[in-house]
C-alpha positions in Angstrom: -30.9 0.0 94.9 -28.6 -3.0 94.9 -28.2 -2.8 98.6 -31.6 -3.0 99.1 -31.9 -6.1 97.2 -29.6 -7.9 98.8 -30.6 -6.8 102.2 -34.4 -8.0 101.1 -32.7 -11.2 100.4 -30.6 -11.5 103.4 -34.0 -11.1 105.5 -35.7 -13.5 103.2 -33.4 -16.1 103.8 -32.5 -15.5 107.7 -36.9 -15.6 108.4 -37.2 -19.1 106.3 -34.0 -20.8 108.3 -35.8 -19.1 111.5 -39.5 -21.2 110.3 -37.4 -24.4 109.5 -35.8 -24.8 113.0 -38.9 -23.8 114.7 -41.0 -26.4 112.6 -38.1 -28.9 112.8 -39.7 -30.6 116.1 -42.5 -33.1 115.3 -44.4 -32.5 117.7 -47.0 -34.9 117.7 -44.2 -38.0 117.6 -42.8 -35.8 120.9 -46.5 -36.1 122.1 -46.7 -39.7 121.6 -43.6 -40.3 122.6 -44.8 -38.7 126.0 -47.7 -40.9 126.0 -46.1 -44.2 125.8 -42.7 -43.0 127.7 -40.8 -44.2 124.5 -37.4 -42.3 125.3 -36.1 -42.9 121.9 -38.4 -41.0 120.3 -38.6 -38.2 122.8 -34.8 -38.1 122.7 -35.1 -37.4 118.7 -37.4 -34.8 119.0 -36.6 -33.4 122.3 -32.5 -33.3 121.1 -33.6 -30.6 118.5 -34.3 -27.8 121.0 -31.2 -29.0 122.7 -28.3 -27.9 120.3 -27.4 -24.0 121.0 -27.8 -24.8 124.9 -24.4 -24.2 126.0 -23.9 -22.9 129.9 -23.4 -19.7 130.4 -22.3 -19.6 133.9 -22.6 -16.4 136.1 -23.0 -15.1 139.9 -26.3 -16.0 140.3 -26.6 -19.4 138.1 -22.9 -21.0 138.6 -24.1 -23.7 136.3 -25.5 -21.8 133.6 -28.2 -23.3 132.2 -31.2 -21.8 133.9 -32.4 -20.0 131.1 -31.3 -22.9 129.0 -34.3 -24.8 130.7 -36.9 -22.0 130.9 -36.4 -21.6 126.9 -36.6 -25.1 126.6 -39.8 -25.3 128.8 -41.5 -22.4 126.7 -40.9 -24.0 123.3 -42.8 -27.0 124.6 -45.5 -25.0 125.6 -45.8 -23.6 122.7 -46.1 -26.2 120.6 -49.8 -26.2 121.6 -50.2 -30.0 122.0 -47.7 -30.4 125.3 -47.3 -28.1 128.2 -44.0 -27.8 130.2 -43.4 -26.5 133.5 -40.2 -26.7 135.5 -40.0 -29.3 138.6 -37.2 -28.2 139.9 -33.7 -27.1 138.4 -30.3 -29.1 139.0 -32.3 -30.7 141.6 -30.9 -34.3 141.0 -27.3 -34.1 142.5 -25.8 -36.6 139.9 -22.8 -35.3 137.9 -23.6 -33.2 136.5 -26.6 -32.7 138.1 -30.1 -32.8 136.1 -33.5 -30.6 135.9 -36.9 -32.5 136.1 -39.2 -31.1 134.0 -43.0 -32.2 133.8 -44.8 -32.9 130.6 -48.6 -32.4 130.4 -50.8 -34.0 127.6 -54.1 -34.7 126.3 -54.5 -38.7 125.6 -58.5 -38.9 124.2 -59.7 -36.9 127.0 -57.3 -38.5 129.3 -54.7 -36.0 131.2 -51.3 -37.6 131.0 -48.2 -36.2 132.8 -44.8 -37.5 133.1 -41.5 -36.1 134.3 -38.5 -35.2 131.9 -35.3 -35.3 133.4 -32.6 -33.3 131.5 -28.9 -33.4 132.2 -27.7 -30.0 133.3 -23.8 -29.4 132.4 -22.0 -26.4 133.4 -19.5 -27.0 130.3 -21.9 -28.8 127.8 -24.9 -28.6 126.5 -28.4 -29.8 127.8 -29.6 -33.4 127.4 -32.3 -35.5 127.9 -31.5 -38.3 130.3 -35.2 -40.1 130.7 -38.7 -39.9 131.1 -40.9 -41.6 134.3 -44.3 -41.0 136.0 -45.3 -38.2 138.1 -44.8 -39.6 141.3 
Protein backbone atom coordinates (compact mmCIF):
# COMPACT_ATOMS: atom_id res chain seq x y z
CA UNK A 1 0.00 0.00 0.00
CA UNK A 2 2.84 2.34 0.65
CA UNK A 3 4.20 1.87 -2.75
CA UNK A 4 1.20 2.86 -4.21
CA UNK A 5 1.06 6.01 -2.43
CA UNK A 6 4.08 7.21 -3.34
CA UNK A 7 3.87 6.12 -6.86
CA UNK A 8 0.29 8.17 -6.82
CA UNK A 9 2.36 10.99 -5.66
CA UNK A 10 5.27 10.66 -7.97
CA UNK A 11 2.55 10.88 -10.98
CA UNK A 12 0.82 13.68 -9.20
CA UNK A 13 3.78 15.67 -9.12
CA UNK A 14 5.54 14.76 -12.60
CA UNK A 15 1.63 15.79 -14.54
CA UNK A 16 1.55 19.36 -12.57
CA UNK A 17 5.46 20.20 -13.57
CA UNK A 18 4.36 18.79 -17.15
CA UNK A 19 1.02 21.65 -16.95
CA UNK A 20 3.47 24.38 -15.57
CA UNK A 21 6.01 24.22 -18.53
CA UNK A 22 3.40 23.85 -21.02
CA UNK A 23 1.40 26.99 -19.60
CA UNK A 24 4.76 28.74 -18.91
CA UNK A 25 4.52 30.62 -22.51
CA UNK A 26 2.25 33.70 -22.51
CA UNK A 27 1.05 33.38 -25.37
CA UNK A 28 -0.91 36.29 -26.11
CA UNK A 29 2.35 38.67 -25.14
CA UNK A 30 4.14 36.07 -27.90
CA UNK A 31 1.10 37.12 -30.09
CA UNK A 32 1.55 40.71 -29.63
CA UNK A 33 4.87 40.54 -29.70
CA UNK A 34 4.28 39.08 -33.34
CA UNK A 35 2.06 41.78 -34.17
CA UNK A 36 4.26 44.70 -33.48
CA UNK A 37 7.67 42.74 -34.37
CA UNK A 38 8.82 43.64 -30.74
CA UNK A 39 11.88 40.96 -30.57
CA UNK A 40 12.22 41.52 -26.97
CA UNK A 41 9.24 40.21 -26.07
CA UNK A 42 9.12 37.43 -28.55
CA UNK A 43 12.61 36.44 -27.41
CA UNK A 44 11.03 36.12 -23.62
CA UNK A 45 8.40 34.00 -24.61
CA UNK A 46 9.79 32.25 -27.59
CA UNK A 47 13.20 31.39 -25.22
CA UNK A 48 10.93 29.13 -23.06
CA UNK A 49 10.31 26.36 -25.77
CA UNK A 50 13.94 26.78 -26.45
CA UNK A 51 15.72 25.27 -23.37
CA UNK A 52 15.85 21.24 -23.79
CA UNK A 53 16.82 21.86 -27.66
CA UNK A 54 20.11 20.53 -27.82
CA UNK A 55 21.40 18.93 -31.44
CA UNK A 56 21.30 15.61 -31.72
CA UNK A 57 23.26 15.09 -34.84
CA UNK A 58 22.86 11.91 -37.03
CA UNK A 59 23.32 10.61 -40.80
CA UNK A 60 20.47 12.17 -42.08
CA UNK A 61 20.38 15.63 -40.04
CA UNK A 62 24.31 16.39 -39.51
CA UNK A 63 23.13 19.41 -37.54
CA UNK A 64 20.71 17.95 -35.40
CA UNK A 65 18.10 20.15 -34.85
CA UNK A 66 15.41 19.16 -37.28
CA UNK A 67 13.16 17.90 -34.92
CA UNK A 68 14.25 20.58 -32.60
CA UNK A 69 12.35 23.00 -35.02
CA UNK A 70 9.35 20.77 -35.96
CA UNK A 71 8.62 20.46 -32.06
CA UNK A 72 9.11 24.02 -31.74
CA UNK A 73 6.75 24.73 -34.81
CA UNK A 74 3.92 22.41 -33.29
CA UNK A 75 3.95 23.97 -29.83
CA UNK A 76 3.20 27.31 -31.61
CA UNK A 77 0.52 25.87 -33.29
CA UNK A 78 -0.86 24.70 -30.65
CA UNK A 79 -1.19 27.40 -28.70
CA UNK A 80 -4.40 28.16 -30.71
CA UNK A 81 -3.80 31.99 -31.16
CA UNK A 82 -0.42 31.65 -33.65
CA UNK A 83 0.20 29.16 -36.33
CA UNK A 84 3.84 28.06 -37.29
CA UNK A 85 4.95 26.49 -40.28
CA UNK A 86 8.58 25.87 -41.32
CA UNK A 87 10.22 28.21 -44.23
CA UNK A 88 12.88 26.43 -44.65
CA UNK A 89 15.50 24.66 -42.26
CA UNK A 90 19.28 25.83 -41.85
CA UNK A 91 18.54 27.70 -44.87
CA UNK A 92 20.44 30.97 -43.87
CA UNK A 93 24.17 29.88 -44.36
CA UNK A 94 25.45 32.19 -41.33
CA UNK A 95 27.42 30.36 -38.60
CA UNK A 96 25.78 28.56 -37.50
CA UNK A 97 23.32 28.57 -39.90
CA UNK A 98 19.57 29.56 -38.98
CA UNK A 99 15.86 28.17 -39.80
CA UNK A 100 13.07 30.71 -40.90
CA UNK A 101 10.03 29.97 -39.60
CA UNK A 102 6.65 31.89 -40.41
CA UNK A 103 4.31 33.11 -37.89
CA UNK A 104 0.54 33.50 -38.70
CA UNK A 105 -1.91 35.71 -36.64
CA UNK A 106 -5.23 37.18 -36.30
CA UNK A 107 -4.86 41.21 -35.71
CA UNK A 108 -8.95 42.34 -35.53
CA UNK A 109 -9.76 40.48 -38.57
CA UNK A 110 -6.44 41.38 -40.09
CA UNK A 111 -4.07 38.28 -41.19
CA UNK A 112 -0.63 39.10 -39.97
CA UNK A 113 2.50 36.97 -40.90
CA UNK A 114 6.03 37.53 -40.14
CA UNK A 115 9.11 35.35 -40.44
CA UNK A 116 11.11 33.99 -37.33
CA UNK A 117 14.43 33.27 -37.85
CA UNK A 118 16.05 30.85 -35.23
CA UNK A 119 19.70 30.05 -34.92
CA UNK A 120 20.36 26.47 -35.62
CA UNK A 121 23.63 25.10 -33.66
CA UNK A 122 24.91 21.70 -34.20
CA UNK A 123 26.55 21.88 -30.47
CA UNK A 124 23.96 24.36 -28.74
CA UNK A 125 20.79 24.87 -28.39
CA UNK A 126 18.08 26.68 -30.55
CA UNK A 127 17.75 30.50 -30.44
CA UNK A 128 15.75 33.08 -31.72
CA UNK A 129 17.86 35.55 -33.80
CA UNK A 130 14.89 38.09 -35.16
CA UNK A 131 11.64 38.63 -36.52
CA UNK A 132 10.93 40.60 -40.16
CA UNK A 133 8.08 40.60 -42.80
CA UNK A 134 7.08 38.00 -45.14
CA UNK A 135 8.71 39.10 -48.06
Amino acid sequence: MRNLIIVLIVIVFSSCDKENTESNVDWNAFKVGVIQKDKSIIEKEISKLLINTNAKPNDNDLIGQKENVDNLIFEISKSKVLNADLFCYACIETYPAQSEITITTDSSGVLISRIIDILTPNDNILKFVDIHDNY
